[in-house]
mmCIF file as gemmi writes it, N, C-alpha and C atoms, coordinates in Angstrom:
data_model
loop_
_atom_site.group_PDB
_atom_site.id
_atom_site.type_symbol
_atom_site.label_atom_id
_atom_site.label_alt_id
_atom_site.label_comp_id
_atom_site.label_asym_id
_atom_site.label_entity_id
_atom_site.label_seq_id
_atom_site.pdbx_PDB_ins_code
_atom_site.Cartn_x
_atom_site.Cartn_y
_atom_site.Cartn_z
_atom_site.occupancy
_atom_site.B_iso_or_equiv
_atom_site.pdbx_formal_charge
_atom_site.auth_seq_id
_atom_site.auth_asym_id
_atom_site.pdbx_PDB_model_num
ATOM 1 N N . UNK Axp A 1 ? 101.629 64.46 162.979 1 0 ? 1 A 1
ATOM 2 C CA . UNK Axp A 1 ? 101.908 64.533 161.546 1 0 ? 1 A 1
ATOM 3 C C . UNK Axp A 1 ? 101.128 65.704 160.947 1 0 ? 1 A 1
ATOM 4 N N . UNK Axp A 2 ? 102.035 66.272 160.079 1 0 ? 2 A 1
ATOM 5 C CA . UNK Axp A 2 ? 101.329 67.706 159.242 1 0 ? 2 A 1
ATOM 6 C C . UNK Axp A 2 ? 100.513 67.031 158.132 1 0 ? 2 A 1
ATOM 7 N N . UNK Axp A 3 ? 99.401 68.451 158.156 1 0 ? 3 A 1
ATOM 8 C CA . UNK Axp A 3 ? 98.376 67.989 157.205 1 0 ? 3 A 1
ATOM 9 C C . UNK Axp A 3 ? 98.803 68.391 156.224 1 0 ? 3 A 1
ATOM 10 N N . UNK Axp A 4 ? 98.144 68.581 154.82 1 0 ? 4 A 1
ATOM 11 C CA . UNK Axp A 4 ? 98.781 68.828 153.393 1 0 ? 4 A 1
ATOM 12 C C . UNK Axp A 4 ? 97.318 69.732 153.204 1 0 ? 4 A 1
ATOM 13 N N . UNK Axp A 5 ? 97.407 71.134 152.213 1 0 ? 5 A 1
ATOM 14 C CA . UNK Axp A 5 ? 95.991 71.258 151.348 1 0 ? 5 A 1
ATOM 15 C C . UNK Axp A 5 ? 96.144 71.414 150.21 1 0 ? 5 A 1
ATOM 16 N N . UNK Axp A 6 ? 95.564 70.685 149.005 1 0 ? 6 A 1
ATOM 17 C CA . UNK Axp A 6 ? 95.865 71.028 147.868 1 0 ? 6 A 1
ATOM 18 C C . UNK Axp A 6 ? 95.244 72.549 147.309 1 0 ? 6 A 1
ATOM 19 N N . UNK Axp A 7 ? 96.822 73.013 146.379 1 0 ? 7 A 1
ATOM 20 C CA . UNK Axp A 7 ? 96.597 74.609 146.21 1 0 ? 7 A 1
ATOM 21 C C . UNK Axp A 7 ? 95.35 74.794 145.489 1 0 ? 7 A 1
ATOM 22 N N . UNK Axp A 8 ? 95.108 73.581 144.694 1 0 ? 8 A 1
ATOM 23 C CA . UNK Axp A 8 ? 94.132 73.589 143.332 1 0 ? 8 A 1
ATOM 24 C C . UNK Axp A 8 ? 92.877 73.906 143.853 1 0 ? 8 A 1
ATOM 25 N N . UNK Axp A 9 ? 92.343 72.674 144.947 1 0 ? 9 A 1
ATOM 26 C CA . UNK Axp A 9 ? 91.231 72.386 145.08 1 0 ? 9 A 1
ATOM 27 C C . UNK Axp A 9 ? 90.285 72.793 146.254 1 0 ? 9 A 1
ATOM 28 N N . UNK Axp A 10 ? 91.505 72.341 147.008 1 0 ? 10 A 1
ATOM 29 C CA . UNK Axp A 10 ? 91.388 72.878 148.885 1 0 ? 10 A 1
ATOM 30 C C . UNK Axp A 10 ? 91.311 71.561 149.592 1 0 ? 10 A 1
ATOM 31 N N . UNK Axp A 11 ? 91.726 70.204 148.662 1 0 ? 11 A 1
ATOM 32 C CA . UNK Axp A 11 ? 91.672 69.073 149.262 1 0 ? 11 A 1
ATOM 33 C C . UNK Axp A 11 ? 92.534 68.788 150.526 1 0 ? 11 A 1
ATOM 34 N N . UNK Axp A 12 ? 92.303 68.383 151.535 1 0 ? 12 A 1
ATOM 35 C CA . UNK Axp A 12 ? 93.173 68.251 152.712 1 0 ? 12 A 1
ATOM 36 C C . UNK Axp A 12 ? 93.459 67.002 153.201 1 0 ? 12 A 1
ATOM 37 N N . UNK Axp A 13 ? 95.089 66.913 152.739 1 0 ? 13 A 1
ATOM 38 C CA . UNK Axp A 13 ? 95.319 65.163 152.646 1 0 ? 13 A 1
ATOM 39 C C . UNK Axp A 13 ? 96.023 65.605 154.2 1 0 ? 13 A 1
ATOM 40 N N . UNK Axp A 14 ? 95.257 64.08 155.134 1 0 ? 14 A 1
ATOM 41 C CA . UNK Axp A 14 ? 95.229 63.867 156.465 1 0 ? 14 A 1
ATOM 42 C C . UNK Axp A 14 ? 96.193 62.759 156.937 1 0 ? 14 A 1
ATOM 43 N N . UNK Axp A 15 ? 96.935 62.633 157.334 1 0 ? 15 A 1
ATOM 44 C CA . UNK Axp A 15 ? 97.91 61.447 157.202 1 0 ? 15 A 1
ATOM 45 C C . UNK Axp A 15 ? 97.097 60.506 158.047 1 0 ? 15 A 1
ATOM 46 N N . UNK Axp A 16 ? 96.138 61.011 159.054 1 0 ? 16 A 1
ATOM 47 C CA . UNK Axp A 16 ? 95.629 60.038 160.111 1 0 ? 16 A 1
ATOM 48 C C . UNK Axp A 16 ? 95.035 58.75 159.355 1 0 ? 16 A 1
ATOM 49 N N . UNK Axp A 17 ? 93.902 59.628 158.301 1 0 ? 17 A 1
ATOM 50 C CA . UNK Axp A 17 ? 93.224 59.033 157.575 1 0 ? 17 A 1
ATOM 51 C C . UNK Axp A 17 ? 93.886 58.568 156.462 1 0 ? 17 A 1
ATOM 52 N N . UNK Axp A 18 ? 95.18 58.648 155.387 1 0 ? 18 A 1
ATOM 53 C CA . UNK Axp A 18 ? 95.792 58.614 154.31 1 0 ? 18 A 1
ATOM 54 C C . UNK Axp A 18 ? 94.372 58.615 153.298 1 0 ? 18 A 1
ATOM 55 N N . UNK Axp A 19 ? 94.909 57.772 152.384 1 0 ? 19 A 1
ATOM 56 C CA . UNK Axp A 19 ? 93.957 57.602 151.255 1 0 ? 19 A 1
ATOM 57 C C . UNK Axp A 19 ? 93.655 56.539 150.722 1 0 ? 19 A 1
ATOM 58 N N . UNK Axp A 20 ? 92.681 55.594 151.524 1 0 ? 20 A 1
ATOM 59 C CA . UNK Axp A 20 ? 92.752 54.25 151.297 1 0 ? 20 A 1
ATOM 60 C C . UNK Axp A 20 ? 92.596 53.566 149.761 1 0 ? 20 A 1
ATOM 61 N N . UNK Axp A 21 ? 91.363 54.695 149.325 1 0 ? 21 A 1
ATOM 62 C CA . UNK Axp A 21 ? 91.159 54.419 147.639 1 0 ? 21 A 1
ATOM 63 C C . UNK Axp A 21 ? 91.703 54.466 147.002 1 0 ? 21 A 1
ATOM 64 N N . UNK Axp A 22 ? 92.775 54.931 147.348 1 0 ? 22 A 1
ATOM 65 C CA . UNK Axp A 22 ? 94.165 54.807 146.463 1 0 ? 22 A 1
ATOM 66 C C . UNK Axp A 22 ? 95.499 54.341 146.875 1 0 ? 22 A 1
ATOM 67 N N . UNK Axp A 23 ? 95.306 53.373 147.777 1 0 ? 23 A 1
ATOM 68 C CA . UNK Axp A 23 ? 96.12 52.535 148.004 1 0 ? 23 A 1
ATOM 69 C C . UNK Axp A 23 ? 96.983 52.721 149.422 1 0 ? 23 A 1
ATOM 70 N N . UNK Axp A 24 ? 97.094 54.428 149.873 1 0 ? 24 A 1
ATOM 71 C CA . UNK Axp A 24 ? 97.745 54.756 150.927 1 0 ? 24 A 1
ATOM 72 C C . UNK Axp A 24 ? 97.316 54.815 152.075 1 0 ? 24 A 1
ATOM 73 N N . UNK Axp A 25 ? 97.722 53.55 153.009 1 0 ? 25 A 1
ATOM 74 C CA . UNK Axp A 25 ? 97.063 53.364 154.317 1 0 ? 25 A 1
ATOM 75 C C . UNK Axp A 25 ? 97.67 54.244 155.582 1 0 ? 25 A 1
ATOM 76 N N . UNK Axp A 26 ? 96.491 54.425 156.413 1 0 ? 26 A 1
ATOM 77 C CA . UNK Axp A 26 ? 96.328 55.533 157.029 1 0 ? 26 A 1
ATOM 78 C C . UNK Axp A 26 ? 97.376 55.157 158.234 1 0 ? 26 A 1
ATOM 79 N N . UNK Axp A 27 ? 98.13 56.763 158.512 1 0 ? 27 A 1
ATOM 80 C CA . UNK Axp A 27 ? 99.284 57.041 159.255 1 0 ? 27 A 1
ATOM 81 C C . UNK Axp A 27 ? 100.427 57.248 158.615 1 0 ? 27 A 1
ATOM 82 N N . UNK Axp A 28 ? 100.402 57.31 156.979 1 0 ? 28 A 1
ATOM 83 C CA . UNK Axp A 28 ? 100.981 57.859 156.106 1 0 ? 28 A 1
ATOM 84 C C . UNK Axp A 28 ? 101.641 58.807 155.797 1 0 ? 28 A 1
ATOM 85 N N . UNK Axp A 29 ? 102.502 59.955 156.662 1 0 ? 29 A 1
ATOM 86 C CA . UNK Axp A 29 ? 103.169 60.784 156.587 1 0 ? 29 A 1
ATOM 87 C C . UNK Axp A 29 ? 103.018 61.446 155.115 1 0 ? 29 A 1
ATOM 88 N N . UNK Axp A 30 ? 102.687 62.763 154.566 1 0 ? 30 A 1
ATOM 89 C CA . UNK Axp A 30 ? 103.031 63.674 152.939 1 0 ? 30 A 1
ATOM 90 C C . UNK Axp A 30 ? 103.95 62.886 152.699 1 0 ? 30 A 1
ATOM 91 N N . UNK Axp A 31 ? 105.362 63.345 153.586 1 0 ? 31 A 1
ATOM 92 C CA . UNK Axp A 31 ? 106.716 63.133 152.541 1 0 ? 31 A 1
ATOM 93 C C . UNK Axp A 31 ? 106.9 61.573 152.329 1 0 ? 31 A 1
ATOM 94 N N . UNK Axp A 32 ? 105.914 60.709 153.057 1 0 ? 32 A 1
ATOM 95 C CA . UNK Axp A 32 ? 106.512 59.307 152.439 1 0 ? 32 A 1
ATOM 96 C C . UNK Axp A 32 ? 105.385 58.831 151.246 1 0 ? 32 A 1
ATOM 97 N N . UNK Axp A 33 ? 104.626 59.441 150.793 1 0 ? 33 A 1
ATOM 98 C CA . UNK Axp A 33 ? 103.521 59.34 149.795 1 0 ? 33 A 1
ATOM 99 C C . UNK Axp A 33 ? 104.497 59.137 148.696 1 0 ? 33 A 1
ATOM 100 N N . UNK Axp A 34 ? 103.703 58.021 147.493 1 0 ? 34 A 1
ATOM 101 C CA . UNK Axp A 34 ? 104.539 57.988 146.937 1 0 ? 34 A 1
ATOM 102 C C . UNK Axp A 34 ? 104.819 59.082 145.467 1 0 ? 34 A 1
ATOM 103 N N . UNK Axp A 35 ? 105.653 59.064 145.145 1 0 ? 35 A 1
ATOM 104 C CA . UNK Axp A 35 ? 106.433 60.369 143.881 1 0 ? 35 A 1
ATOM 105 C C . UNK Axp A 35 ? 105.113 60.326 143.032 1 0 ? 35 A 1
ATOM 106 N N . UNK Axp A 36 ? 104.441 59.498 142.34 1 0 ? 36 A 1
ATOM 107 C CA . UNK Axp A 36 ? 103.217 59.59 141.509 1 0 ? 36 A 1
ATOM 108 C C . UNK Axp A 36 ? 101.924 60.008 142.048 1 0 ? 36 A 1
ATOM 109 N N . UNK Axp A 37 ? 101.815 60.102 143.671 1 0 ? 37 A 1
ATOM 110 C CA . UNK Axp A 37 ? 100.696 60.258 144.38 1 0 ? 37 A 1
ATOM 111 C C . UNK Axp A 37 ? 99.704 61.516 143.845 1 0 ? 37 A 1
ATOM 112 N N . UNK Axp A 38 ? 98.694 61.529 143.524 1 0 ? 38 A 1
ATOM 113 C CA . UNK Axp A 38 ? 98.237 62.524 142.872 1 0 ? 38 A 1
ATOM 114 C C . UNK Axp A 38 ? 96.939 62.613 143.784 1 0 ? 38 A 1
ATOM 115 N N . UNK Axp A 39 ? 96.447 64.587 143.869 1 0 ? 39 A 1
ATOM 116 C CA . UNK Axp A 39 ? 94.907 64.628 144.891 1 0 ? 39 A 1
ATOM 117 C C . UNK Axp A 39 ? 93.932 63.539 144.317 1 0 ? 39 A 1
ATOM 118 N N . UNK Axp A 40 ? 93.506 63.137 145.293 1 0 ? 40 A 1
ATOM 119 C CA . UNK Axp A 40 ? 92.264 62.682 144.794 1 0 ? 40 A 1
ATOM 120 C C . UNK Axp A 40 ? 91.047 63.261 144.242 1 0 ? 40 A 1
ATOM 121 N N . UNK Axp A 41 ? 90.867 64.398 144.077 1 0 ? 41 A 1
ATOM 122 C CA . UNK Axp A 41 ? 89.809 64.999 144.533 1 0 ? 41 A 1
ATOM 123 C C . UNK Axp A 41 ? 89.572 65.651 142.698 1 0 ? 41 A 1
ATOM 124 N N . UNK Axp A 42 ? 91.334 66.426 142.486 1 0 ? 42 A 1
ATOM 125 C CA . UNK Axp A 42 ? 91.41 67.022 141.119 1 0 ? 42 A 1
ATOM 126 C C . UNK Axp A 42 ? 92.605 66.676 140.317 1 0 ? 42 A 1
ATOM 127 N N . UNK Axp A 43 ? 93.511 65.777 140.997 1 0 ? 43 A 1
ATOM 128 C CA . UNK Axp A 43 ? 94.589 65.421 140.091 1 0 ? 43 A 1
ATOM 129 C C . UNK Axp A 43 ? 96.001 65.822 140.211 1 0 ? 43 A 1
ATOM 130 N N . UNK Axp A 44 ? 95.804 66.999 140.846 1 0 ? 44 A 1
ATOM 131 C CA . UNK Axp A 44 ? 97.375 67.655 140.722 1 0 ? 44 A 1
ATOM 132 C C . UNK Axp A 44 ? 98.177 66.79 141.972 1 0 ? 44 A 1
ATOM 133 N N . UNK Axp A 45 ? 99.486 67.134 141.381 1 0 ? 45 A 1
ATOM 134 C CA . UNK Axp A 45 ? 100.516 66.524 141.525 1 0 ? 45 A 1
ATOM 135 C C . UNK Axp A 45 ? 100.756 67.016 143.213 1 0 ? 45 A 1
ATOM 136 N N . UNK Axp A 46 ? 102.023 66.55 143.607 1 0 ? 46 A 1
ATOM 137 C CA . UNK Axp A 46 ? 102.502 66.53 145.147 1 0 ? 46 A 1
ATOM 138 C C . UNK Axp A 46 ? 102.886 67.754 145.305 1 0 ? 46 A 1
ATOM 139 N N . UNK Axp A 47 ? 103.484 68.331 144.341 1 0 ? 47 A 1
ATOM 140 C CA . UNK Axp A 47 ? 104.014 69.79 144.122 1 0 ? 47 A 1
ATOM 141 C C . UNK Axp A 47 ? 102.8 71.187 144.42 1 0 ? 47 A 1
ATOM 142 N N . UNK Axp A 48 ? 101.675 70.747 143.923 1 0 ? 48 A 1
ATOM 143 C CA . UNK Axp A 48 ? 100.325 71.496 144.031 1 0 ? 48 A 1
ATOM 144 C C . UNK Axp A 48 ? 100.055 71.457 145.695 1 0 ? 48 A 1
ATOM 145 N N . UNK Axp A 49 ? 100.769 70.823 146.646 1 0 ? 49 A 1
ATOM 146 C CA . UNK Axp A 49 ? 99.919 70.792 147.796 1 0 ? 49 A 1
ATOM 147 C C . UNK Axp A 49 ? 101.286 71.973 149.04 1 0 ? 49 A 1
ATOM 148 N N . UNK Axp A 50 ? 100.378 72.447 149.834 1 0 ? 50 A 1
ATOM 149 C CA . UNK Axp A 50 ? 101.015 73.27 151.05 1 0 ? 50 A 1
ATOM 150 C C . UNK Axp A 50 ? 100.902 72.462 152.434 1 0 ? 50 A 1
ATOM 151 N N . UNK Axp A 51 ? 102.109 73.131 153.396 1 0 ? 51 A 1
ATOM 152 C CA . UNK Axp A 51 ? 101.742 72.312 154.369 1 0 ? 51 A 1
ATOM 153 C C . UNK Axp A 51 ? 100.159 73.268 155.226 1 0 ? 51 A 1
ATOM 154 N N . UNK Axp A 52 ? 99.676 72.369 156.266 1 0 ? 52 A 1
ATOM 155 C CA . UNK Axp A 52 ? 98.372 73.651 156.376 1 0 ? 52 A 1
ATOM 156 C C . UNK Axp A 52 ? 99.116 74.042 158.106 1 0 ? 52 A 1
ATOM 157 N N . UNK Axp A 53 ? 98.471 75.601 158.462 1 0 ? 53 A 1
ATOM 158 C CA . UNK Axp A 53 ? 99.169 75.883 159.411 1 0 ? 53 A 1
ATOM 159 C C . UNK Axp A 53 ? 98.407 75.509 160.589 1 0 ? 53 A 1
């Protein structure tokens, strides 16, 4: 599974790990996150994030 980095911050959403503090348990694929999922880190939206190479 591809990692994500947010453009904003440099946050790097990990699917291994998801994001438990916010509800998304780990092995979580980006594209199945849900439509409101926002970084944790600074806020921005799903749109703010790249895949990382």
């Amino acid at each position: 599974m591809k990692k994500y980095v947010c453009d904003v911050c440099g946050y790097i959403y990990d699917p291994a790990a998801g994001d438990p503090d916010n509800g998304v348990a780990p092995g979580t694929p980006f594209e199945k996150l849900p439509a409101d999922w926002v970084c944790p880190m600074c806020g921005a939206g799903k749109d703010d994030f790249s895949p990382v190479e």
